[in-house]
C-alpha positions as CSV (number, residue, x, y, z in Angstrom):
1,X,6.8,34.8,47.9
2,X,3.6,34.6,45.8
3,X,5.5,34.7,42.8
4,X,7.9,31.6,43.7
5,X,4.4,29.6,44.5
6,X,3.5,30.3,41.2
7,X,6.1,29.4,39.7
8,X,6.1,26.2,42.0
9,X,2.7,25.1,40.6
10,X,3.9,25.8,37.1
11,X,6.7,23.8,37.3
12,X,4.4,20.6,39.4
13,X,2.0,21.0,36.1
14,X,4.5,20.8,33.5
15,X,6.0,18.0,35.5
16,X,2.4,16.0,35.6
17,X,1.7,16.5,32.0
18,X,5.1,14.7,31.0
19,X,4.6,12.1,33.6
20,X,1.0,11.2,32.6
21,X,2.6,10.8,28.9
22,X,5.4,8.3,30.1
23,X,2.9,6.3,31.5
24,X,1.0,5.6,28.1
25,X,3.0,2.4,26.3
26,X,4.9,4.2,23.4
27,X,3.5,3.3,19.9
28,X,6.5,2.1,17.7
29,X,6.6,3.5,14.0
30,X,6.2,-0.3,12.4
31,X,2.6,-0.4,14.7
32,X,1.9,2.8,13.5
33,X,2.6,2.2,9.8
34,X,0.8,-1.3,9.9
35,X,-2.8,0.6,11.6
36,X,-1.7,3.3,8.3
37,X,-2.2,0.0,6.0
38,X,-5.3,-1.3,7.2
39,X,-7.5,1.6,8.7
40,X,-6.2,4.5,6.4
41,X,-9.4,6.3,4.4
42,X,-7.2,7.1,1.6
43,X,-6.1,3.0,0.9
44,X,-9.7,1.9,1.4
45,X,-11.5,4.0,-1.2
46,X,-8.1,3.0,-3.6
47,X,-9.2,-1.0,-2.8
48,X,-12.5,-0.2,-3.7
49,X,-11.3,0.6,-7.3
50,X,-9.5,-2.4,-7.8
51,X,-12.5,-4.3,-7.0
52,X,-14.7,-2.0,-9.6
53,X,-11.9,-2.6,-12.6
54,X,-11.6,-6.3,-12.0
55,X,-15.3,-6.0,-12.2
56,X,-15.1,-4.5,-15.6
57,X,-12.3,-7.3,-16.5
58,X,-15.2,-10.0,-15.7
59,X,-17.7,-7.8,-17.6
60,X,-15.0,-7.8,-20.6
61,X,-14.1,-11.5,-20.7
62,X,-17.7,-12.2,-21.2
63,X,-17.8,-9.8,-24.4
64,X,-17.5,-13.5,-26.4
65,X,-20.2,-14.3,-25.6
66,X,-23.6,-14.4,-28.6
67,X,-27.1,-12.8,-28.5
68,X,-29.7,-15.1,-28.7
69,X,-32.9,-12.9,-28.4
70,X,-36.7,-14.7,-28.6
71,X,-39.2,-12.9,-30.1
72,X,-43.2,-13.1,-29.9
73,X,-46.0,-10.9,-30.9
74,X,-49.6,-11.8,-31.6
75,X,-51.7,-9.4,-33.8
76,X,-55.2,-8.0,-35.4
77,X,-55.2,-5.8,-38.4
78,X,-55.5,-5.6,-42.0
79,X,-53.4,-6.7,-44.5
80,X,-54.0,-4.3,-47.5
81,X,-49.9,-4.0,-49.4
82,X,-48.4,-3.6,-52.8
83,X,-45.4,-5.4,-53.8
84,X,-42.2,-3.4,-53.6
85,X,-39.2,-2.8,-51.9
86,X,-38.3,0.0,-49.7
87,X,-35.9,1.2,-47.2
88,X,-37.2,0.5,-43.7
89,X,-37.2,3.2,-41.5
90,X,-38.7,3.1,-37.9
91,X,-41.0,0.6,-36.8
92,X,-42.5,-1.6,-40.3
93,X,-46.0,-2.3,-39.4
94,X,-46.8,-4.8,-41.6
95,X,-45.0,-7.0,-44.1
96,X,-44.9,-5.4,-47.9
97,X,-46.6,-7.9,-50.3
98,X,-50.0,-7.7,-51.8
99,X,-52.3,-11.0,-52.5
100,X,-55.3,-9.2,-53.8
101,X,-55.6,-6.7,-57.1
102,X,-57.6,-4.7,-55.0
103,X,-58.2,-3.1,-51.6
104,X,-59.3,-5.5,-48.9
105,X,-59.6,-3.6,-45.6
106,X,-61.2,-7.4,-43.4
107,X,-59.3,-7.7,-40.5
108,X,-57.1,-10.7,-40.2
109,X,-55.6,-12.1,-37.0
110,X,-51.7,-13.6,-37.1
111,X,-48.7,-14.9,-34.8
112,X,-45.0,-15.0,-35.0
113,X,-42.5,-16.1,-32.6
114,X,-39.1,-15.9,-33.4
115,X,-35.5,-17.4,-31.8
116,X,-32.5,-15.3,-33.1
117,X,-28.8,-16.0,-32.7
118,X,-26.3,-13.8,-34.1
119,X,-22.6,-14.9,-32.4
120,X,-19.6,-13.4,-33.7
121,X,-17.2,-16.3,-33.5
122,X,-13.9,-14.8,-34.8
123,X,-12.5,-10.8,-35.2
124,X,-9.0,-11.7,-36.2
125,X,-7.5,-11.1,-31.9
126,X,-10.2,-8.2,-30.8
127,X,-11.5,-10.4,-27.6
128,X,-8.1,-11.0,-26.9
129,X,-6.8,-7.6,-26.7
130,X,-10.2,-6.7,-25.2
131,X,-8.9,-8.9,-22.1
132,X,-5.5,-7.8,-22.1
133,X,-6.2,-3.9,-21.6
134,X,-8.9,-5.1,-18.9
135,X,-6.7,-6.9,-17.1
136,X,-3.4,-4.0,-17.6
137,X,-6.6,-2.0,-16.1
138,X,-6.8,-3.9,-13.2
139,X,-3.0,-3.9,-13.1
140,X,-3.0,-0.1,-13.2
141,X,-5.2,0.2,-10.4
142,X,-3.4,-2.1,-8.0
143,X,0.1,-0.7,-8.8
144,X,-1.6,2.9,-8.2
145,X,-3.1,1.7,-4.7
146,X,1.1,0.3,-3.8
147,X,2.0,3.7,-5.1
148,X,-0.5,5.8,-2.7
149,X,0.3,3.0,-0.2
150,X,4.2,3.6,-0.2
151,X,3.3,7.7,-0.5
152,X,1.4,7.5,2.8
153,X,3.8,5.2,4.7
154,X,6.3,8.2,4.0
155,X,4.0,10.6,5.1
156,X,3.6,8.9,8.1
157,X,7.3,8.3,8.9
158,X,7.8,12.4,8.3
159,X,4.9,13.0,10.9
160,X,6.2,10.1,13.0
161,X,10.1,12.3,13.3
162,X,8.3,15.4,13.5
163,X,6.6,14.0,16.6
164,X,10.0,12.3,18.2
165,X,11.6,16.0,17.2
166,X,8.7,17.7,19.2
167,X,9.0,15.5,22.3
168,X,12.7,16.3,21.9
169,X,12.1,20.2,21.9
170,X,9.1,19.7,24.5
171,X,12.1,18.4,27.0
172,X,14.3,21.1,25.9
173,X,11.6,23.6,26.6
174,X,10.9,22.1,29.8
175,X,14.3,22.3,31.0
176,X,14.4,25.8,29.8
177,X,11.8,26.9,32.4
178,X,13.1,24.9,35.4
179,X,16.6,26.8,34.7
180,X,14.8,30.2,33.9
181,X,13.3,29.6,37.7
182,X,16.0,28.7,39.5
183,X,17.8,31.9,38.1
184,X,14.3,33.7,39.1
185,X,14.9,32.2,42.5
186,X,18.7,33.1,42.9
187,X,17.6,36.8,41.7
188,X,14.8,37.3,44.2
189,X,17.0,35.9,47.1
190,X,19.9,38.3,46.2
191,X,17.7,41.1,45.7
192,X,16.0,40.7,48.9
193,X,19.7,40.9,50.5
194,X,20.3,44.0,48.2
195,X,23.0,42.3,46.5
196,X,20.9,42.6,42.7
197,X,18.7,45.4,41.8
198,X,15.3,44.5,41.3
199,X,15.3,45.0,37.4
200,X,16.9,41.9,37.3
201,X,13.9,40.5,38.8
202,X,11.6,41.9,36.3
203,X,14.2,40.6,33.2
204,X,14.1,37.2,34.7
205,X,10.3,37.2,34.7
206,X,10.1,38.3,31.0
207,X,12.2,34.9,30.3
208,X,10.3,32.8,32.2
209,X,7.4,33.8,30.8
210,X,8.6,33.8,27.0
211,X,9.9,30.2,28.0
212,X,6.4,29.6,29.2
213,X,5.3,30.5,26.3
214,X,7.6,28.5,24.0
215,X,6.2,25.5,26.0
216,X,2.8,25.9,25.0
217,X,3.5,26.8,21.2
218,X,5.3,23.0,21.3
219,X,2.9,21.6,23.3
220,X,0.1,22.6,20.3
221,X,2.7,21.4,17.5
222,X,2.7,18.3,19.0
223,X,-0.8,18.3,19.3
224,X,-1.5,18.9,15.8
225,X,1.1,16.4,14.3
226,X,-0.7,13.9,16.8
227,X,-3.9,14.6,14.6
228,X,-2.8,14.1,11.3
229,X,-1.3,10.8,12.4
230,X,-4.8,9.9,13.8
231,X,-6.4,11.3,11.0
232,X,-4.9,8.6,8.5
233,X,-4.4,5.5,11.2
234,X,-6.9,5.3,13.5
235,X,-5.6,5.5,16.5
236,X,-6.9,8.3,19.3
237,X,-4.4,11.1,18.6
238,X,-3.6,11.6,22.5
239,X,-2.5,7.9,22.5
240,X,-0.3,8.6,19.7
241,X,3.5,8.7,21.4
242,X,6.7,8.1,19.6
243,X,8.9,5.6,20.4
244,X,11.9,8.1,22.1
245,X,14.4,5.5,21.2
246,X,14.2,5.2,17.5
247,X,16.9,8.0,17.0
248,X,19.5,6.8,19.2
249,X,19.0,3.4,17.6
250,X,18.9,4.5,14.1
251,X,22.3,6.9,15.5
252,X,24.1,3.7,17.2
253,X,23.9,1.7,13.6
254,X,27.1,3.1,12.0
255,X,26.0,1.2,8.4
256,X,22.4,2.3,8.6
257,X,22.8,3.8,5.5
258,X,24.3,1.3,3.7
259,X,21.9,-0.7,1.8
260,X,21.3,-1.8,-1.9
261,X,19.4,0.3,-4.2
262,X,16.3,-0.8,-5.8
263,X,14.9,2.3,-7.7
264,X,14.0,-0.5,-10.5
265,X,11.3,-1.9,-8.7
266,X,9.8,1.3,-7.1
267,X,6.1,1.4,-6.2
268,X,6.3,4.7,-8.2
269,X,8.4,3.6,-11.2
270,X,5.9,0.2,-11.1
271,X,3.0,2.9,-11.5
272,X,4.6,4.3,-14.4
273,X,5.5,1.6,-16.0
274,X,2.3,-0.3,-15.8
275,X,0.6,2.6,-17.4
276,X,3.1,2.6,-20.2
277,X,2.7,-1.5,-20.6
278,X,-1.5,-0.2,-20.5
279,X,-1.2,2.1,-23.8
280,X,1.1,-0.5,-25.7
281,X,-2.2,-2.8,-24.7
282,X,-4.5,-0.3,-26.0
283,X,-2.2,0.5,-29.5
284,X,-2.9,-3.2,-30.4
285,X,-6.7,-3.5,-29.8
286,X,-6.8,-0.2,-31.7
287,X,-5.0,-2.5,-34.6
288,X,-7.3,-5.2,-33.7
289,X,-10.7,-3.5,-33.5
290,X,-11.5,-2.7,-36.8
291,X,-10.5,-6.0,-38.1
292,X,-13.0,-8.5,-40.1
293,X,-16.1,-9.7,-38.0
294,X,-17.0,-13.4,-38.7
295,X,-20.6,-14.1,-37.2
296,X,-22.6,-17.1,-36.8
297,X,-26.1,-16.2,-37.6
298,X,-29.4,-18.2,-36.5
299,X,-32.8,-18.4,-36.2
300,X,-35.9,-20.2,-36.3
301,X,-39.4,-18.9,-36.3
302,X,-43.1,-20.1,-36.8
303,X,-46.2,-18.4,-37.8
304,X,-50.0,-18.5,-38.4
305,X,-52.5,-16.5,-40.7
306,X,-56.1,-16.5,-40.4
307,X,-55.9,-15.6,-44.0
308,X,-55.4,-18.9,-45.9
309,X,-52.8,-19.7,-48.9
310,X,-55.8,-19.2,-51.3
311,X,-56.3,-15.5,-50.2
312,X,-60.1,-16.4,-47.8
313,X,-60.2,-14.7,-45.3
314,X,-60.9,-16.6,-42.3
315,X,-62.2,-16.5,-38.7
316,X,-59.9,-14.8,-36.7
317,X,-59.1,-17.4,-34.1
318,X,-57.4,-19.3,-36.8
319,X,-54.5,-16.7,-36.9
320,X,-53.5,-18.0,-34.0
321,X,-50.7,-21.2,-32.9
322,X,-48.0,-22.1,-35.4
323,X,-49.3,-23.0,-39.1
324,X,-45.6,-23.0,-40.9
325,X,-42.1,-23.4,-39.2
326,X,-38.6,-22.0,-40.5
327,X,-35.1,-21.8,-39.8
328,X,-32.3,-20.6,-40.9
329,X,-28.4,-20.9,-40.4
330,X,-25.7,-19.2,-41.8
331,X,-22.0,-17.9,-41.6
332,X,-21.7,-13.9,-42.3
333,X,-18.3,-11.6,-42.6
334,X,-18.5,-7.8,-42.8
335,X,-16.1,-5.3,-42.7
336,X,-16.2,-1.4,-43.3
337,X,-13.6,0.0,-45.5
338,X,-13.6,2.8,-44.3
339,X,-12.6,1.4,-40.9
340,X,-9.2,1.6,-42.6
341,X,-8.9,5.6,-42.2
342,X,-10.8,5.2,-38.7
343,X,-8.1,2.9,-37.4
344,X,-5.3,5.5,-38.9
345,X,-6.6,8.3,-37.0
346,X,-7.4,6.5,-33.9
347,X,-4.1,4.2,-33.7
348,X,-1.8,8.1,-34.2
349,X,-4.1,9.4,-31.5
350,X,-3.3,6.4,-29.1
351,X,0.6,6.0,-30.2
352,X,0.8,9.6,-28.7
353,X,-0.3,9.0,-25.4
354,X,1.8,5.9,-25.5
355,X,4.9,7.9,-26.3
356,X,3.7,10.4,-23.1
357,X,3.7,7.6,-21.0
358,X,7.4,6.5,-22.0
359,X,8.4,10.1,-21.4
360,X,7.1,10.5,-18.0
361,X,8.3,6.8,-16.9
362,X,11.7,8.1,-18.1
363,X,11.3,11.4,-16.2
364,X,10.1,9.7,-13.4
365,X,13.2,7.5,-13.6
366,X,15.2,10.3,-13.8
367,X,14.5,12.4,-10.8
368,X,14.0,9.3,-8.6
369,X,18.0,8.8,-9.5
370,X,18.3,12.7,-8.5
371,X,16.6,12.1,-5.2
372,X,18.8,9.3,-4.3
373,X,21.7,11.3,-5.1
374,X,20.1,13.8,-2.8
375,X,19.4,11.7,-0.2
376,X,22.8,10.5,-0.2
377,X,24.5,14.1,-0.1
378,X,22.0,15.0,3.0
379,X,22.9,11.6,4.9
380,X,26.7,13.0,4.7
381,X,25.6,16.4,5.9
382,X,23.6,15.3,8.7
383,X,26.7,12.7,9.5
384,X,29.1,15.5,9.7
385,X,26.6,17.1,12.0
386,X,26.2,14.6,14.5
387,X,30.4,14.4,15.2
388,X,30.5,18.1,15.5
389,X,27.8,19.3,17.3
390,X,28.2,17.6,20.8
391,X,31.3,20.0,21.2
392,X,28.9,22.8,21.1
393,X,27.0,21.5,23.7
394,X,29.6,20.7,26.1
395,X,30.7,24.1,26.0
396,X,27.4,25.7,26.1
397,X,26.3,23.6,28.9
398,X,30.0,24.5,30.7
399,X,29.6,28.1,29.9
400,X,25.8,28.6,31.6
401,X,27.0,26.3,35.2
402,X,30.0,28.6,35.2
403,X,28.3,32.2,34.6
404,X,25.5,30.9,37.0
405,X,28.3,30.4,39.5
406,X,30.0,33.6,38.5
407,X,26.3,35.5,38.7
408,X,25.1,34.0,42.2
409,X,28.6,35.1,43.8
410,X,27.6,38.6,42.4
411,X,31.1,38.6,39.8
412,X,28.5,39.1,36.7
413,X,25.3,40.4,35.6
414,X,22.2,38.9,34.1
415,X,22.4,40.3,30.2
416,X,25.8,37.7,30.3
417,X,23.8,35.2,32.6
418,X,21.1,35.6,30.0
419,X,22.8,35.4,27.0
420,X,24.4,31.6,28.6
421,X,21.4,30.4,29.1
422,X,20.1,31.3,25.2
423,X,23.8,30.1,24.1
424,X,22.9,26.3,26.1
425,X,19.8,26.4,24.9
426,X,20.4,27.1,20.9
427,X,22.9,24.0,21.4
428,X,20.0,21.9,22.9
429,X,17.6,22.7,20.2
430,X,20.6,22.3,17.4
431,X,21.3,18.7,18.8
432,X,17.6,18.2,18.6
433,X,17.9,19.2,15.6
434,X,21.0,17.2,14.4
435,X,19.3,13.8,15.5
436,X,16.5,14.8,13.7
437,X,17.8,15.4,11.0
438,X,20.3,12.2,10.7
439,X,16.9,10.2,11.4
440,X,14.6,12.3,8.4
441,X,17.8,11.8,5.4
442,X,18.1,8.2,6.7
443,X,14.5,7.4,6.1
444,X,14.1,10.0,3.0
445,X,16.4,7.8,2.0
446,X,15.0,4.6,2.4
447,X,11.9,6.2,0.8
448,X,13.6,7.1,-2.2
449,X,15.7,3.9,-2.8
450,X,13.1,1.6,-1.8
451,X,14.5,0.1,1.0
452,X,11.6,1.1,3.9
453,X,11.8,-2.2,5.5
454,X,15.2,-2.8,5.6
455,X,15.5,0.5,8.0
456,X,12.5,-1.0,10.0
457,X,14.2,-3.9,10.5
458,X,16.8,-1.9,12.4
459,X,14.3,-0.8,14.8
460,X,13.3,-4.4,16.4
């Protein structure tokens, strides 16, 4: 008698944990996937780097423009030179001239302010390649954030079936335990009449409790799917409840599978090729860089000496505000010939990793088309699998009411009673399976042809 309480409360507990999840509203997988695109960690810290490269696009676009730098010093010293020329090295403390044919160490006081402009108006295309491998940057970046976008709405999707699949096998389990007591039940009530032997009652235990135990295994499974969903969506993971209805629907849409592919515009294959269009970008500023540099050059300046144009030295305040005034404009071109070699060396360099990037856009291209052909192969398998396997059932499920019968009218033993009820429930858990598994190729599908939405749509 203590025993069937037991089992009693077992059974009213298992009963109140499913009924307190039916209350909470279901959250469908296009919810679920549009929390992924707003609240996910992963997406938020990608949106930050497309803000920092079309930062350094702005920065770039601005390379154009000149350096104007003003200059003003104010000095006391002596002016003691020779005449000659020199290589400057350092900071030049004074100015190399000499006025006097001997040593003069009287201080002097001066004054120089200076406005330079130096503006290199023309390199033959480097500004504009400059701004075209910033802005591929940029483009890089954003294809890179669809890419892990579209990674971690499959993610998602494979979590969101593993969850439906768990609720699935959480009911099986369930009904596994209520059928593992009733056959404790009929066992205990036959051995009391002396009809069974009470080994049977012990066997029947050692189910029950495996079946218990089975239940809880799910129930953590479940659990810990829940918290990678929450992990990347936001949600609480104990509010976190699939939709039960999405594989029936998905199952009731005989051309599900049918839709157009569109491998050629692939968050993936967009990735790829947008780093491909980048190194073709950064081949021809390589071309570009090392071109001729034609500069606009400026600058105007004024000074004062307190030494006069006669040699006298004079009072040191008259060193001081603007005696003479100068300017000077001009147009300048330089180049480095040996800028020739540099741009050989760099432009092989970058012509490599531009031929790497064709070659893994192509491989890319190339097992995306595998995976479709995959895809479809397991969509035909999991077909096929959905017409047979309700026969198993059937018979399973006829098999266990008969040997039940058969056993409670004492005509067979519990190792064939047994062996039913493990028979029924491998068929359960194989049309669990089954549904599953026509739901996972459909969308791994989807996934792989680009066609997400079009199964969502399905789903309204």
């Amino acid at each position: 008698m203590h025993i069937l309480k037991k089992c009693f409360c077992a059974l009213l507990l298992f009963t109140m944990a499913l009924a307190s999840n039916a209350q909470q509203p279901a959250i469908t997988l296009r919810q679920l996937l549009n929390s992924v695109d707003q609240r996910a960690p992963q997406l938020i810290t990608d949106s930050a780097a497309i803000k920092i490269r079309q930062d350094q696009a702005a920065e770039t676009r601005s390379n154009w423009l000149p350096d104007l730098n003003l200059n003003y010093q104010a000095d006391i010293g002596s002016s003691n030179n020779v005449t000659g020329p020199y290589f400057g090295f350092g900071v030049i403390p004074s100015s190399s001239g000499g006025i006097h044919s001997t040593s003069v160490n009287t201080a002097m006081s001066d004054n120089l302010g200076i406005a330079e402009l130096n503006w290199e108006v023309y390199n033959f295309g480097k500004y504009g390649a400059q701004n075209k491998v910033a802005n591929s940057d940029v483009t890089v970046q954003q294809n890179q954030y669809a890419q892990s976008k579209y990674d971690l709405r499959a993610y998602t999707i494979s979590n969101y079936l593993q969850l439906l699949r768990l609720q699935d096998l959480l009911s099986i389990q369930f009904r596994n335990v209520d059928r593992t007591q009733q056959i404790l039940r009929s066992i205990m009530s036959l051995a009391k009449s002396g009809v069974r032997a009470g080994v049977d009652t012990s066997i029947a235990q050692a189910e029950l409790s495996k079946a218990r135990l089975n239940y809880i295994e799910v129930v953590n499974q479940l659990k810990q799917v829940q918290l990678q969903l929450s992990s990347v969506s936001g949600f609480p993971y104990q509010s976190i409840l699939p939709d039960t209805t999405v594989e029936v629907t998905l199952i009731g849409q005989p051309s599900a599978n049918l839709f157009p592919v569109d491998t050629s515009n692939h968050p993936l294959i967009n990735y790829y090729r947008s780093v491909y269009q980048n190194n073709l970008q950064r081949e021809d500023l390589v071309k570009k860089m090392y071109n001729p540099k034609i500069s606009l050059l400026a600058a105007a300046w004024g000074r004062a000496s307190s030494v006069d144009d006669a040699g006298q030295y004079n009072s040191l305040s008259s060193g001081y505000g603007y005696q003479r005034g100068n300017y000077l404009v001009g147009i300048g071109i330089s180049y480095n010939l040996f800028d020739l070699r540099r741009r050989q060396l760099k432009l092989r360099t970058q012509q490599a990793s531009t031929d790497y990037s064709l070659k893994k856009l192509q491989e890319q291209q190339q097992l995306l088309d595998v995976s479709a052909n995959q895809a479809d192969v397991e969509m035909e398998t999991a077909i096929n699998r959905l017409k047979e396997i309700p026969k198993q059932l059937k018979a399973a499920n006829d098999s266990y009411r008969q040997n039940l019968s058969l056993y409670k009218n004492g005509l067979s033993d519990i190792i064939t009673l047994d062996a039913s009820l493990n028979i029924l429930y491998r068929a359960e858990t194989d049309y669990m399976q089954a549904k599953y598994d026509y739901s996972n190729a459909l969308f791994q599908k989807a996934i792989t042809e680009n066609q997400v939405n079009t199964v969502l749509n399905l789903l309204k």
